[in-house]
C-alpha positions as CSV (number, residue, x, y, z in Angstrom):
1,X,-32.9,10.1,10.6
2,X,-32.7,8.2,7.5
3,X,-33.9,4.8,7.2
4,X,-32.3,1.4,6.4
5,X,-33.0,1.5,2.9
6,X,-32.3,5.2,2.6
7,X,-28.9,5.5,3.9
8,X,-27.7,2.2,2.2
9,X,-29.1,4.1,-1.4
10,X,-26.8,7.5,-0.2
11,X,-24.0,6.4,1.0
12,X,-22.8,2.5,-0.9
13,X,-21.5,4.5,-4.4
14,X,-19.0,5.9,-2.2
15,X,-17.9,3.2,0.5
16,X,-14.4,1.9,-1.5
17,X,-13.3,5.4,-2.3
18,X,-13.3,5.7,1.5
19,X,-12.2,2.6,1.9
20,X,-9.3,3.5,-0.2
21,X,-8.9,7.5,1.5
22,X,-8.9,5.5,4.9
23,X,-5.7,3.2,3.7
24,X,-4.1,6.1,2.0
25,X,-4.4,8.0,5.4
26,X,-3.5,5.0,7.8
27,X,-1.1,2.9,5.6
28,X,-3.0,-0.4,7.0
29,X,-6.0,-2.5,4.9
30,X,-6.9,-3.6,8.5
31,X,-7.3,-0.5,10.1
32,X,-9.0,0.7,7.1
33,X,-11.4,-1.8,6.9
34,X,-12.1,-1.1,11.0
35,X,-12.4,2.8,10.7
36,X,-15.0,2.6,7.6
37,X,-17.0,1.0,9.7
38,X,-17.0,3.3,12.5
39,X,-17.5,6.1,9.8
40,X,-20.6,4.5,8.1
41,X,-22.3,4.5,12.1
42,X,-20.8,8.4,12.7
43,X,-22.6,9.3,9.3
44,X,-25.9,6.7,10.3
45,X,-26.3,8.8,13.6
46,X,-25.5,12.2,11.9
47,X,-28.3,11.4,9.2
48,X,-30.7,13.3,10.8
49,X,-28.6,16.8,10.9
50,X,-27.6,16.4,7.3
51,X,-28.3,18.9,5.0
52,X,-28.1,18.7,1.3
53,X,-28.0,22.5,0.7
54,X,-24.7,22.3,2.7
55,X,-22.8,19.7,1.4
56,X,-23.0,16.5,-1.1
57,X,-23.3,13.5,0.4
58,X,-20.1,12.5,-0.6
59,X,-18.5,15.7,0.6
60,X,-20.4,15.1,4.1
61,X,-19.0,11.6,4.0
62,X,-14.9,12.9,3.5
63,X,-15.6,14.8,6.4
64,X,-16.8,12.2,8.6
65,X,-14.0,9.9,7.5
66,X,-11.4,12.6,7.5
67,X,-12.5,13.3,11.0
68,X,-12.1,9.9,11.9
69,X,-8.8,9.1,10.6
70,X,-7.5,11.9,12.5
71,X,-8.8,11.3,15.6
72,X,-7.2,7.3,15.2
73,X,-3.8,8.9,13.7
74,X,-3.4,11.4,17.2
75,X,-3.4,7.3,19.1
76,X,-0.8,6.0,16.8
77,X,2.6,6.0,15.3
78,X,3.2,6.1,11.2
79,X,3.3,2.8,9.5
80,X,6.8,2.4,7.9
81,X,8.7,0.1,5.9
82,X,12.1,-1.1,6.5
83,X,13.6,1.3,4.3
84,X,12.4,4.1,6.0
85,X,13.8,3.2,9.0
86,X,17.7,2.0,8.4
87,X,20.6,1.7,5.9
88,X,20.2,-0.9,3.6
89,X,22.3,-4.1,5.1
90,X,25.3,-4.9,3.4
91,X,25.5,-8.7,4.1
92,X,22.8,-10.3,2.1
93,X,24.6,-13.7,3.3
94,X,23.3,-13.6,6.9
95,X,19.8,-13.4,5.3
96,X,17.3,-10.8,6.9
97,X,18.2,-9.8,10.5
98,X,16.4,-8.3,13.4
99,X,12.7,-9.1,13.0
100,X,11.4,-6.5,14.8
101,X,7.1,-7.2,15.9
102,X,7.1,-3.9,18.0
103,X,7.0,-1.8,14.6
104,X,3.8,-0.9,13.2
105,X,4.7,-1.7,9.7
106,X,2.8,-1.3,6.5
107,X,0.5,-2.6,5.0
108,X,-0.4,-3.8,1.3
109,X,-4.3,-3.4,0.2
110,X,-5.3,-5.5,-2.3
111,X,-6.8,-4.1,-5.4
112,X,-10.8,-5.7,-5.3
113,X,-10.6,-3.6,-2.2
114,X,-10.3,-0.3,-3.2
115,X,-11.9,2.3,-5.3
116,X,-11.6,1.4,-9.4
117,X,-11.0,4.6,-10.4
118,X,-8.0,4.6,-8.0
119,X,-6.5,1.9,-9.3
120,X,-7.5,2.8,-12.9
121,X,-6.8,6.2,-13.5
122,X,-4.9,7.7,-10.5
123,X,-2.7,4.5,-10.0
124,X,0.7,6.6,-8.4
125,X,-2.5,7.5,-5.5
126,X,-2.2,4.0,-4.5
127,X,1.0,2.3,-5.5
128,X,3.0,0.8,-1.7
129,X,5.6,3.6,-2.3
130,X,3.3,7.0,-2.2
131,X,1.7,5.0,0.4
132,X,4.6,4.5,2.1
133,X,5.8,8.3,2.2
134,X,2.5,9.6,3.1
135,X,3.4,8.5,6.3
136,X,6.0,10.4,6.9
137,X,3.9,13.5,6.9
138,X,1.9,14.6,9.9
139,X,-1.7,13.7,9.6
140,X,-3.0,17.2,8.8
141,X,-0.5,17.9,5.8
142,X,-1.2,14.3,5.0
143,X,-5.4,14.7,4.6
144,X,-4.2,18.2,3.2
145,X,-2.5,16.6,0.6
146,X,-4.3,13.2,-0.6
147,X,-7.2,15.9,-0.6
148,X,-5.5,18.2,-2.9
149,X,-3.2,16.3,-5.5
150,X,-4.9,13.3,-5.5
151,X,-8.6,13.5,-5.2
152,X,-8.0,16.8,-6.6
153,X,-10.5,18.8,-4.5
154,X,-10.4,22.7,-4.4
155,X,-8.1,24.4,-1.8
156,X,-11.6,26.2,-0.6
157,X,-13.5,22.9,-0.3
158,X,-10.3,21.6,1.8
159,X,-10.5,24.3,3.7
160,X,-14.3,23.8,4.5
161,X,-13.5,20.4,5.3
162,X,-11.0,20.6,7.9
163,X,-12.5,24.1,9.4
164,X,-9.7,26.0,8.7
165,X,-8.9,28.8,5.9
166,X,-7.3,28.7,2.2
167,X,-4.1,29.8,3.4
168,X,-3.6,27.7,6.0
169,X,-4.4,24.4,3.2
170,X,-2.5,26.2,0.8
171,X,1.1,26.0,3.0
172,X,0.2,22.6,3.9
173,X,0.2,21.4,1.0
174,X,3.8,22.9,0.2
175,X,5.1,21.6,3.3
176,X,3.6,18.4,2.5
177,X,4.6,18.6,-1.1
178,X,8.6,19.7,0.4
179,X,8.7,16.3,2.7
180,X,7.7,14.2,0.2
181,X,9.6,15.2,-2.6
182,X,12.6,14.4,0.3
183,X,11.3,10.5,1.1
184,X,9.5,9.6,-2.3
185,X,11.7,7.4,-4.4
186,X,11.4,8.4,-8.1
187,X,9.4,6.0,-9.7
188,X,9.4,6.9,-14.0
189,X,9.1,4.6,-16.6
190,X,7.0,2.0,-14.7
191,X,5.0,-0.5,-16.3
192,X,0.8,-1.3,-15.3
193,X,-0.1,-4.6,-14.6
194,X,-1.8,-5.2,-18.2
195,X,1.1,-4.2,-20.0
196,X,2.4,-7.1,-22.1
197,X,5.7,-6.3,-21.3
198,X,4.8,-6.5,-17.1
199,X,3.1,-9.9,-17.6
200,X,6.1,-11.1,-19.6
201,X,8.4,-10.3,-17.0
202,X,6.2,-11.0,-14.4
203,X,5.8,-14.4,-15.7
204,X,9.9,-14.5,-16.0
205,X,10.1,-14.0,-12.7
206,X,8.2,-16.7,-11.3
207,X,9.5,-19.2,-13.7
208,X,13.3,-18.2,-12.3
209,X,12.0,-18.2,-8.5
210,X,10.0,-21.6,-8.7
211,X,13.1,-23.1,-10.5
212,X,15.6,-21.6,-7.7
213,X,17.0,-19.8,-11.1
214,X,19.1,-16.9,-9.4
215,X,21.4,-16.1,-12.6
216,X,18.2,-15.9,-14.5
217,X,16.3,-13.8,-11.5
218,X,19.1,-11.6,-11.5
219,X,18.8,-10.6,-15.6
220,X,15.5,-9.4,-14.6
221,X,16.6,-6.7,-11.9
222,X,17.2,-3.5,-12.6
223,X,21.0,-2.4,-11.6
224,X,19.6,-0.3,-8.5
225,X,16.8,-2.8,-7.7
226,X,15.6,-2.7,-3.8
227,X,14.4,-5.7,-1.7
228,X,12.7,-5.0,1.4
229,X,10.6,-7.7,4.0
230,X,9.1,-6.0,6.9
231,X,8.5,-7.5,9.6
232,X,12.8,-7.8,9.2
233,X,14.6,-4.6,9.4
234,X,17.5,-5.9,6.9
235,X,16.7,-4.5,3.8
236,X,19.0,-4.9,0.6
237,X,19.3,-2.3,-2.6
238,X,21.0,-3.2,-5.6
239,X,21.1,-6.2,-8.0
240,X,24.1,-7.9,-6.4
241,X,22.9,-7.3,-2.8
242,X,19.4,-8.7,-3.8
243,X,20.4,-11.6,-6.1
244,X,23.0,-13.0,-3.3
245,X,20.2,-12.7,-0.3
246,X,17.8,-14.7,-2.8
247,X,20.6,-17.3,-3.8
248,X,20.6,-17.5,0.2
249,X,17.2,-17.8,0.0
250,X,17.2,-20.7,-2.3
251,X,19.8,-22.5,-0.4
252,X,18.0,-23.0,2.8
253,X,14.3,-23.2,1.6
254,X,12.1,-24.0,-0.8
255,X,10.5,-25.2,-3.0
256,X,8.4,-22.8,-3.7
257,X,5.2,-22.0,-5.8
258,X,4.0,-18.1,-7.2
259,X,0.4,-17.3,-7.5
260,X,-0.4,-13.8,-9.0
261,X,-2.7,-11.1,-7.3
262,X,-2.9,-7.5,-7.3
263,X,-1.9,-4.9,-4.8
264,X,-2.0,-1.0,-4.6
265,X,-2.5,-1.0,-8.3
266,X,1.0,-3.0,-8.9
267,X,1.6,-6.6,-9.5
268,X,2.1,-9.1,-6.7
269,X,2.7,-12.8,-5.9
270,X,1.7,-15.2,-3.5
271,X,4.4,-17.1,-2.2
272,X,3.3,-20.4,-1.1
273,X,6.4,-22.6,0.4
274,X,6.7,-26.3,1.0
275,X,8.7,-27.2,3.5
276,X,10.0,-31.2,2.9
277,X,6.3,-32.5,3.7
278,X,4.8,-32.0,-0.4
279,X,2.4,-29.0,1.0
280,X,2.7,-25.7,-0.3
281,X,1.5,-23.1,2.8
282,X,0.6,-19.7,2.6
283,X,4.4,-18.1,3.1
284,X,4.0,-14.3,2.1
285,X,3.3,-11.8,-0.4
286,X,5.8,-9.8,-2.8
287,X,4.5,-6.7,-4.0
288,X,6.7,-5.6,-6.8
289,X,7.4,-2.5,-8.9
290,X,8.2,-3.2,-12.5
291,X,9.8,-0.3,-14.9
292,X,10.6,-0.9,-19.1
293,X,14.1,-1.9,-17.6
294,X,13.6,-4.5,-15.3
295,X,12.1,-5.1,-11.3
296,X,12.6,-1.8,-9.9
297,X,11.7,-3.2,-6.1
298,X,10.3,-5.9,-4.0
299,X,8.6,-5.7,-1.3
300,X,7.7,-9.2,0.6
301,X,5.7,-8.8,3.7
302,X,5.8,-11.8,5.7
303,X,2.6,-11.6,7.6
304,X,0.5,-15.0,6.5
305,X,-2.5,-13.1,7.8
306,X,-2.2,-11.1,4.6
307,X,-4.0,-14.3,2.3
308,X,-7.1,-14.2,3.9
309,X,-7.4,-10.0,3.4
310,X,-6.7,-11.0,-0.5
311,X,-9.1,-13.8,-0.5
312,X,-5.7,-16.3,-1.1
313,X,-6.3,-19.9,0.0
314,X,-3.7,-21.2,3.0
315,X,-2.0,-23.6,0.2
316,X,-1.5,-23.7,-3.2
């Protein structure tokens, strides 16, 4: 068995690039963050039967962590968001309906989290909606299939991996690549997070929303723009539909104040809202998609608990 020092040296170049394959495979920074854990003491008590002539250790580690995320996906149900779910509502005016706390929804990772190179040069890897449809697949096309497209890993070393043969990765992988081509929304022309032209907008946006500025929100939308805010079912597509649930919005709260942050390799805000007593509190966190023609989608998870996972003070 290796020692302290030893296995910290091996295995801490390759602990947020599992971090991130563990989100990508659970849809949840939380359980993520739990599971590596419970990897790095599988692989600390499986030091002494590794063998370098076998595997790398970062080969040896995608197993262990593979492994692990299976076993934890055969307890539990896919994460989803509300568009996954339901029809999009088509009353914006009765604000967001049916909170539902019994769904396992989704969850946003922020981007000091995860592996650079994830964020850097494979951002569509990462980004909430990829994410999001990964979960519709069953866990085996799922590893199958992050393994494949995105880490980019030969179909024999898959195969090696999950103990099975070529052929057997090789149609999961088009069944996988068949499902998700049915749930993944298209997402071309999309903007990074450096681009002047995001942080212009971006900067738009939170000007309009801290002002209560629907009219000048709504210029920013694209024409088939999508707001979504799990835990609430409701969800609302189109610029009409998601200006008139925001003008709603504005009528009944506020005000409000934006800080920006980063999540699944996209831009995101902090939403910190005061309610009458001059305090802003932590309120929830937009993750948005932003093409060359406007806000593509929004999606605002109203879990609190979120600030501390991106290091966000309680109040702004």
């Amino acid at each position: 068995m290796w020692s302290d020092e030893e296995f910290e040296r091996i295995t801490e170049p390759y602990r947020r690039e599992l971090m991130t394959h563990c989100y990508r495979m659970l849809g949840s920074v939380h359980d993520a963050e739990d599971l590596l854990q419970e990897v790095m003491l599988r692989a600390w008590r499986a030091s002494g039967d590794y063998d370098e002539r076998r595997a790398s250790p970062r080969t040896w580690l995608y197993r262990i962590a593979t492994n692990a995320c299976l076993t934890a996906l055969d307890q539990r149900g896919r994460r989803a968001l509300p568009s996954g779910l339901t029809d999009p509502s088509d009353d914006p005016d009765a604000g967001p309906q049916r909170r539902l706390p019994e769904v396992t929804w989704l969850e946003p990772v922020p981007d000091a989290l995860v592996d650079p190179a994830a964020v850097v040069a494979s951002r569509g890897g990462i980004r909430l909606a990829f994410v999001a449809a990964l979960q519709h697949l069953p866990p085996r096309q799922r590893a199958v299939l992050i393994l494949r497209e995105v880490l980019a890993w030969r179909a024999s070393e898959v195969a090696g991996l999950l103990e099975t043969s070529v052929a057997a990765v090789n149609s999961a992988l088009q069944r996988a690549r068949a499902q998700l081509a049915r749930v993944a929304p298209t997402e071309d022309d999309l903007l990074e997070p450096d681009d002047p032209a995001c942080r212009d907008l971006l900067d738009r946006y939170v000007a309009a929303f801290e002002k209560a500025d629907v009219e000048a929100l709504e210029r920013l939308l694209r024409e088939d723009a999508v707001l979504e805010m799990p835990p609430f079912l409701s969800w609302f597509s189109g610029r009409e539909a998601f200006g008139s649930f925001i003008r709603w919005v504005c009528a009944i709260r506020g005000p409000w104040r934006m800080v920006p942050t980063r999540a699944n390799g996209q831009p995101a805000l902090a939403a910190y809202l005061d309610d009458g007593d001059g305090v802003f509190r932590a309120h929830s966190l937009q993750v948005l998609t932003i093409a060359e023609d406007g806000i593509a989608r929004n999606v605002v998870f109203g879990h609190p608990a979120l600030f501390a996972v991106f290091s966000l003070p309680p109040t702004a």
